[in-house]
Z-matrix of the N, CA and C atoms (Angstrom, degrees):
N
C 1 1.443
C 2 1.524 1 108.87
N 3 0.913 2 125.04 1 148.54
C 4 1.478 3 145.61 2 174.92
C 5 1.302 4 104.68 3 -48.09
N 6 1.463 5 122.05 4 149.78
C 7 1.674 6 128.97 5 161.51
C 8 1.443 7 115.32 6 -53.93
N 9 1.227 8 100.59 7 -55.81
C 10 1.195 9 121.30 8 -146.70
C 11 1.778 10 112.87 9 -87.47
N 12 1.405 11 124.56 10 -13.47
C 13 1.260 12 145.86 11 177.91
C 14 1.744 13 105.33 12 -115.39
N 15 1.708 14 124.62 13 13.19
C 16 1.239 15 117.65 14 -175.47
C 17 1.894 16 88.14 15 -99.87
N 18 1.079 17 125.14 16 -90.60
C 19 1.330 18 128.17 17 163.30
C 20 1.153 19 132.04 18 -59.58
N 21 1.812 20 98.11 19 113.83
C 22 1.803 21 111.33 20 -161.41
C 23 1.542 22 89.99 21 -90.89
N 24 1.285 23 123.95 22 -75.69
C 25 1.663 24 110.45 23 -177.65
C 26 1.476 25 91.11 24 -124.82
N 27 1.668 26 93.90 25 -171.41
C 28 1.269 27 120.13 26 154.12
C 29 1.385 28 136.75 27 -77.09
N 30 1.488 29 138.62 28 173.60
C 31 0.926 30 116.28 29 178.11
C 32 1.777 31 106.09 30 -150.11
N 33 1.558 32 101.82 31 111.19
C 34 1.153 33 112.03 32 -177.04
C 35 1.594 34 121.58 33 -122.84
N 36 1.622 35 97.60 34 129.90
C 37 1.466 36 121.56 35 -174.83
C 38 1.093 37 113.02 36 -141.06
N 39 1.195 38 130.95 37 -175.20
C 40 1.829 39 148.61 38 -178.24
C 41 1.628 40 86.60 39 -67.88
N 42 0.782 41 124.51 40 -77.30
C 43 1.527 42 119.77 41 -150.77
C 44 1.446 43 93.77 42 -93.46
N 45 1.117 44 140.79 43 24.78
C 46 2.023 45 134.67 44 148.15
C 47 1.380 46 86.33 45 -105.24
N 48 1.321 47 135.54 46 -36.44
C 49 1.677 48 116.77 47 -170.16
C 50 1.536 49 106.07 48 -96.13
N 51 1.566 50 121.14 49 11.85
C 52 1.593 51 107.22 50 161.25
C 53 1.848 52 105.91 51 -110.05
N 54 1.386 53 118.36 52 4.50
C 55 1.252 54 136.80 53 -173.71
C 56 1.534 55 106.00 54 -94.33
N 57 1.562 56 109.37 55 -39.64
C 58 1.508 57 102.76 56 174.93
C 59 1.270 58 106.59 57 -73.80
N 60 0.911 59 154.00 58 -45.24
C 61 1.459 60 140.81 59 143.47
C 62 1.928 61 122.44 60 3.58
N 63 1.253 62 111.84 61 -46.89
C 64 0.873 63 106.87 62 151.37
C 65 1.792 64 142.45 63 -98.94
N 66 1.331 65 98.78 64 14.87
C 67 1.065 66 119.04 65 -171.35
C 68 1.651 67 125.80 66 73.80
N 69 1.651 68 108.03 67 50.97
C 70 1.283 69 102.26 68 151.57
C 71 1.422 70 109.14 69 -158.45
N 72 1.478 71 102.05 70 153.40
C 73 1.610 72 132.99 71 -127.81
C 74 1.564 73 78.00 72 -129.66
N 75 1.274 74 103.61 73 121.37
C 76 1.663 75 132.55 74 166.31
C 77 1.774 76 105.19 75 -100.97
N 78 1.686 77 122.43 76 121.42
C 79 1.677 78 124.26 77 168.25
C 80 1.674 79 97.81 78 -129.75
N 81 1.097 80 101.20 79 152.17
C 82 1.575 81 114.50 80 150.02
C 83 1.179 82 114.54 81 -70.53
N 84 1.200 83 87.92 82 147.52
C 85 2.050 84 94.17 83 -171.28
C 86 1.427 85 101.71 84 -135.16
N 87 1.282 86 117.40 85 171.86
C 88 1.465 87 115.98 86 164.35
C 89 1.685 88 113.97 87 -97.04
N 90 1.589 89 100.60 88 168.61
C 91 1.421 90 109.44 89 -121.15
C 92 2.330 91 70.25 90 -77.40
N 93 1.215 92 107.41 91 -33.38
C 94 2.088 93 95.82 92 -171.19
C 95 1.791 94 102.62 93 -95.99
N 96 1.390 95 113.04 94 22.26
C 97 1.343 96 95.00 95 157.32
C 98 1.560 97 127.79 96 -88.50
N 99 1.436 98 116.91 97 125.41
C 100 1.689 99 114.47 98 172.12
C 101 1.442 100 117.67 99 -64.44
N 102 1.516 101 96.92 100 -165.26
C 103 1.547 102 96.24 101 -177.71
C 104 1.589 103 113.30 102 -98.76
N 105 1.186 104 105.11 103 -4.60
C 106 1.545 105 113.47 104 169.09
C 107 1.543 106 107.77 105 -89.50
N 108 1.101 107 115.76 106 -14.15
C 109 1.228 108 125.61 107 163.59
C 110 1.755 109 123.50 108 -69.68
N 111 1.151 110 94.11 109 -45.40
C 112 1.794 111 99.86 110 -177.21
C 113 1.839 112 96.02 111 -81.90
N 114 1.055 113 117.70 112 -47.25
C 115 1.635 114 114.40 113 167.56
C 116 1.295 115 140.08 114 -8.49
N 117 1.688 116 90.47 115 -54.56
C 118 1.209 117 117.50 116 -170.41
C 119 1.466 118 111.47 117 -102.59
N 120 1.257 119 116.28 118 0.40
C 121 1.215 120 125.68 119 -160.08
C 122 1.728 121 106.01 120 -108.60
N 123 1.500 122 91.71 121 -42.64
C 124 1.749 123 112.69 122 171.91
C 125 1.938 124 93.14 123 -72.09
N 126 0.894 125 145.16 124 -48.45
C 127 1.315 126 147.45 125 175.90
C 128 1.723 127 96.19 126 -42.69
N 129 1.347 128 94.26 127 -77.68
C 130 1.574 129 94.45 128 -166.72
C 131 1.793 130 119.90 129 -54.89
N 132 1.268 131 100.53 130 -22.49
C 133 1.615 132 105.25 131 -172.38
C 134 1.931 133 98.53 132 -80.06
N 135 1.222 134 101.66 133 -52.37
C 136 1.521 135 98.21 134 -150.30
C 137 1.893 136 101.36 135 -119.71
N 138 1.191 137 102.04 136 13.60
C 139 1.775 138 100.85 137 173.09
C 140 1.211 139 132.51 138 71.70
N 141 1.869 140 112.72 139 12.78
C 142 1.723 141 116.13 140 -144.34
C 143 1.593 142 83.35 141 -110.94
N 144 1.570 143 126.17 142 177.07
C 145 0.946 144 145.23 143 120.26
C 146 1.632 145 123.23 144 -48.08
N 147 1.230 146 119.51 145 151.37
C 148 1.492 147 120.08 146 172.04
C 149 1.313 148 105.05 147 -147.36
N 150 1.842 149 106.57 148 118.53
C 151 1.502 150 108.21 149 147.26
C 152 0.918 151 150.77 150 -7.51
N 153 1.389 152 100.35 151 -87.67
C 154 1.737 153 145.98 152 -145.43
C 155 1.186 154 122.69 153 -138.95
N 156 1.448 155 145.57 154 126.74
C 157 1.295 156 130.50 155 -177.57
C 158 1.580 157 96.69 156 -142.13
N 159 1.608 158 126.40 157 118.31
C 160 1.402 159 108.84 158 -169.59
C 161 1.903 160 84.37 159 -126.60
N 162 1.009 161 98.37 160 152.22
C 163 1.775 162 103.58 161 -175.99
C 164 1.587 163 117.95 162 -112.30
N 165 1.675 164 142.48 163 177.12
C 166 1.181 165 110.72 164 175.07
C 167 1.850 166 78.51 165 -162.30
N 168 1.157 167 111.59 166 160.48
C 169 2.033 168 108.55 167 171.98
C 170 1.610 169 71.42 168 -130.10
N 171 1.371 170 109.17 169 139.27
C 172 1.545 171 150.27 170 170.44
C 173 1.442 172 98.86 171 -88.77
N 174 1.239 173 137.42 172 139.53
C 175 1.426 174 151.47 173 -178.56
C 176 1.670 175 101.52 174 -73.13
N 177 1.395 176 131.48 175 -178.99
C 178 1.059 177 153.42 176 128.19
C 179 1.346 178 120.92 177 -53.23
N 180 1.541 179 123.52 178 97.91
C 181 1.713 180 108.97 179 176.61
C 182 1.531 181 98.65 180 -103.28
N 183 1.524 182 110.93 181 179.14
C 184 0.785 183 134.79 182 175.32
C 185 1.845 184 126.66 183 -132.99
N 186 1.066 185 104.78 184 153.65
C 187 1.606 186 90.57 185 -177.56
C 188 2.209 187 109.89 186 -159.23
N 189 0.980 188 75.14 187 154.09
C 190 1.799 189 93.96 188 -162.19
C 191 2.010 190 95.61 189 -84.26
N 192 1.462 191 117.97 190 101.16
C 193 1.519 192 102.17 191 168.91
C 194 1.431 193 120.44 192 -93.81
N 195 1.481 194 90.94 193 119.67
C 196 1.907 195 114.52 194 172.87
C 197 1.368 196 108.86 195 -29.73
N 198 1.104 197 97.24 196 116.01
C 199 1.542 198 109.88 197 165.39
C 200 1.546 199 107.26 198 122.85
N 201 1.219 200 104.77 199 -29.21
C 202 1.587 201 127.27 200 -166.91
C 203 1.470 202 123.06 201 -115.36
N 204 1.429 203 129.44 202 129.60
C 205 1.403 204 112.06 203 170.12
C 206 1.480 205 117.63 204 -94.56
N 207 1.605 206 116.64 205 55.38
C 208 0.938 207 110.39 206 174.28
C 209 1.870 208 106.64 207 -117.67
N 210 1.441 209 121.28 208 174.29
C 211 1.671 210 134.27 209 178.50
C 212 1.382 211 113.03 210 -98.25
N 213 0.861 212 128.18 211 140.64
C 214 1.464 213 132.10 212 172.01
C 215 1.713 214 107.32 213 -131.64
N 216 1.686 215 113.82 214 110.51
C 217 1.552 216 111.18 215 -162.37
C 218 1.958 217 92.54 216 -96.89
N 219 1.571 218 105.07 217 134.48
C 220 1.502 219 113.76 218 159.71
C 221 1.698 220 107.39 219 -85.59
N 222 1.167 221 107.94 220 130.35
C 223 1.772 222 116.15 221 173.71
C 224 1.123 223 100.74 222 -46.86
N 225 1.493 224 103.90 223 176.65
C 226 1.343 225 135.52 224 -157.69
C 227 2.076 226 91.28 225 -114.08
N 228 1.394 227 134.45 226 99.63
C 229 1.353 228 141.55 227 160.18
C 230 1.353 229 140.29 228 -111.32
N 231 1.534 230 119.31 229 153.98
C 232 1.746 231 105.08 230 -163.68
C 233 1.311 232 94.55 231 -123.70
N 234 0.759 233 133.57 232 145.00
C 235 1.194 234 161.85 233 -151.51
C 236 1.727 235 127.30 234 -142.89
N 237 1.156 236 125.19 235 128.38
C 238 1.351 237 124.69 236 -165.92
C 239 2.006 238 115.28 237 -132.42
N 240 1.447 239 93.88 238 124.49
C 241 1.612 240 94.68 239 -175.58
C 242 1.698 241 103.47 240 -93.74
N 243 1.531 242 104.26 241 129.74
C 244 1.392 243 96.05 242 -173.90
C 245 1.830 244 105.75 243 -101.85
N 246 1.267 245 126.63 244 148.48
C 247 1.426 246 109.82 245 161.68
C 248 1.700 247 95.02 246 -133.90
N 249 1.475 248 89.89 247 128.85
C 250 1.872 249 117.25 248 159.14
C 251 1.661 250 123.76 249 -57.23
N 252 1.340 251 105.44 250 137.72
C 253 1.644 252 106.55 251 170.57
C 254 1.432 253 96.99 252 -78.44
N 255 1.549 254 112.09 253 154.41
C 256 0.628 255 133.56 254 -162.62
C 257 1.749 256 141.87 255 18.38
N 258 1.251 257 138.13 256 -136.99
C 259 1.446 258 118.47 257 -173.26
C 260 1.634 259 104.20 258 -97.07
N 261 1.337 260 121.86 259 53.74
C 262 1.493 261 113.85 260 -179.68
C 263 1.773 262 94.37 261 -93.62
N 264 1.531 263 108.59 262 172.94
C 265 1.336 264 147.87 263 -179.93
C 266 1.182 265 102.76 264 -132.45
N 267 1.424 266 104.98 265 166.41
C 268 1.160 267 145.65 266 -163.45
C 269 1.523 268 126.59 267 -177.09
N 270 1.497 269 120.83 268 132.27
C 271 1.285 270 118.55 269 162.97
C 272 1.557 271 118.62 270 -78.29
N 273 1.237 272 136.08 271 79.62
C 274 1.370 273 126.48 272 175.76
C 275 1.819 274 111.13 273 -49.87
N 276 1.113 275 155.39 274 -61.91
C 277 1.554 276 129.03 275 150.91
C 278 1.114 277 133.34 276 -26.52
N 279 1.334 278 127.61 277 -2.59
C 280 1.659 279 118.98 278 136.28
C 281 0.617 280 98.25 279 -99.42
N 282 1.825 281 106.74 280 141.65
C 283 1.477 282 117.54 281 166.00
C 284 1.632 283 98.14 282 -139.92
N 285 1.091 284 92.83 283 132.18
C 286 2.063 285 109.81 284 -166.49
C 287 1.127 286 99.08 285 173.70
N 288 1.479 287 96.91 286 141.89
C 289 1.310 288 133.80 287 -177.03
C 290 1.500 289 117.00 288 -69.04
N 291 1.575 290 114.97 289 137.25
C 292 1.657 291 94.93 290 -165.48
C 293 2.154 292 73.75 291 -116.44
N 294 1.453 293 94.67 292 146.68
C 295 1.376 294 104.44 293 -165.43
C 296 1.754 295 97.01 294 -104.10
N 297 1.171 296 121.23 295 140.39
C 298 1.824 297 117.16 296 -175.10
C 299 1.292 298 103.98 297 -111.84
N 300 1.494 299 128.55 298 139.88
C 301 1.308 300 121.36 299 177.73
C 302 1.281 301 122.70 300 -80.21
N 303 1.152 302 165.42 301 -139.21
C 304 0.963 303 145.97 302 86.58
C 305 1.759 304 117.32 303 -132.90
């Protein structure tokens, strides 16, 4: 799979922004990328080594809006927790390609 179509965004919350702290970085991914896929993808974007790559697909919810008896369905997304060797960082909101010369 492509670099550049493996990681759609990032994904930031209370508990992904007390996790980068320890160094791991939660993105949306698409729904047929692997974990050798996001690997290489976090490599190519941001220059790091990577550990660990554990993945998860989130269900379809649904939810009732107040006021209304109508449903409003959130998609079905997969999502991937990354963890770094050793004590590196990263900005996960940039996302760009780091280009290598050779």
């Amino acid at each position: 799979m492509k670099t550049y179509s493996t990681i759609i965004r990032s994904i930031v919350t209370e508990k992904t922004s007390k996790a980068q702290e320890k160094g791991h970085y939660t993105f949306l991914i698409s729904k047929t990328a692997t974990k050798v896929d996001v690997k290489n993808a976090v490599k190519a974007m941001f220059g790091v080594e990577v550990e660990k790559v554990t993945t998860s697909i989130s269900p379809t919810k649904s939810r009732l809006i107040k006021g209304k008896y109508e449903f409003v369905k959130r998609p079905k997304f997969k999502k991937a927790t990354v963890t770094l060797k050793g004590k590196k960082t990263i900005d996960p909101n940039k996302l760009e390609f780091k280009t290598t010369k050779k």
